[in-house]
C-alpha positions, 0 to 999 in steps of 0.5 A: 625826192619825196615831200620834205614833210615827214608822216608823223604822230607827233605833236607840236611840244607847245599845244600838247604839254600838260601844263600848256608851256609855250615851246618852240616850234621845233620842240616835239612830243609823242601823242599822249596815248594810254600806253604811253601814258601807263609805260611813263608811270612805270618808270616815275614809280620809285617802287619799280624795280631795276629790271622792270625799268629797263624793259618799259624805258627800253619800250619807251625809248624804241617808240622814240627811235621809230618816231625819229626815223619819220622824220629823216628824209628819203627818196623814191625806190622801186623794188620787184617783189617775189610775184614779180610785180614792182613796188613803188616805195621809198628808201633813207636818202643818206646815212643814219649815226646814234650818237649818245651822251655817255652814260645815261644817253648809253641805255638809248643805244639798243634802240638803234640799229647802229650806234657809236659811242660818242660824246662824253659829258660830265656836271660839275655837282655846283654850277651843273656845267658840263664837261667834255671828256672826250669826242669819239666819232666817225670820219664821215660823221659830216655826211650823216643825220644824226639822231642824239640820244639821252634819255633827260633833258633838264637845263640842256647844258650837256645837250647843248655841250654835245650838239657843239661837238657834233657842229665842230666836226662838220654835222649840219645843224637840220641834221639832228634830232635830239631824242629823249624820254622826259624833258623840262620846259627850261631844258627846250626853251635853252636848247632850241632858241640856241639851235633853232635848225635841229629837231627834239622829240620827247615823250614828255614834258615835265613841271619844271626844274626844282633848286637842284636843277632835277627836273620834277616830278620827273624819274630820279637819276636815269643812270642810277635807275 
């Protein structure tokens, strides 16, 4: 098998937050590059009009999938390519499962090839708890890696809520990787203290969270978007 050391661009979420938060070491962040940084601006505008949001959040989460991928283990392959010569590559050891935190997790799914609906989670409006409606998965779900998707990570209730169901149906904890395009310190210090085996990669890490529990300056309501 190849080195269990991904190539990745990613940056430790602790070293590389703008506001220089101490995170957990298995908190990730995208490179703050100028493009990321100008497809972020377009989203947190409230001026930006639907269709404008959909097409630069769609780019910004397909930046996310691919950096998640990196970090899935292979092995070595051989393939004969049409010279004839053989080339020594690599292959996905085992196979990949989107599962989305329904609703506003749905709109990362495009960004998989292969996605299932999966966790349905709700909030209580008052105590920002969250609810399961329902658990849809794949029988061998234990067998695969999983990538979880949902755009905001905010108190991590409804992330946390979903990783359980995904425990409970036999997913190994080092198995999943927790993707999303902004979250808040609070949010990752909640959710990797309690499962400190997973990985989450974000684009960004925010301010904080406001008295509602909306993570500021954040993007407003993902879903509503």
């Amino acid at each position: 098998m190849s080195s269990p050391n991904p190539t990745t661009t990613c940056l430790p979420a602790s070293g590389s937050n703008v506001h220089k938060v101490e995170l957990p070491e298995n908190a990730l962040v995208l490179a703050p590059t100028r493009q990321l940084q100008s497809l972020l601006t377009i989203i947190r505008d409230e001026k930006t009009q639907r269709g404008d949001f959909v097409f630069t959040s769609d780019r910004i989460i397909r930046l996310l999938v691919e950096e998640g991928l990196n970090h899935l283990p292979v092995i070595d392959k051989k393939v004969t390519t049409p010279t004839g010569k053989v080339y020594d590559g690599v292959a996905f050891q085992g196979r990949i499962c989107g599962v989305s935190i329904m609703r506003a997790g749905e709109a990362m799914e495009a960004g998989l090839r292969e996605c299932c609906r999966s966790v349905r989670i709700g909030k209580d409006e008052e105590t920002y708890q969250p609810k399961l409606f329902y658990a849809k998965l794949p029988d061998d779900i234990a067998n695969r890696f999983v990538l979880l998707l949902d755009p905001m990570l905010a108190t991590g209730g409804s992330c946390i809520k979903a990783i359980e169901v995904l425990l409970e149906h036999g997913v190994a904890e080092e198995k999943i990787l927790f993707l999303n395009l902004i979250a808040s310190p609070e949010g990752i210090q909640k959710v990797c203290t309690r499962f400190p085996k997973l990985r989450i990669i974000t684009a960004w890490v925010d301010e904080g969270l406001d008295s509602n529990s909306y993570i500021v300056p954040g993007l407003g309501d993902f879903g509503d978007r």
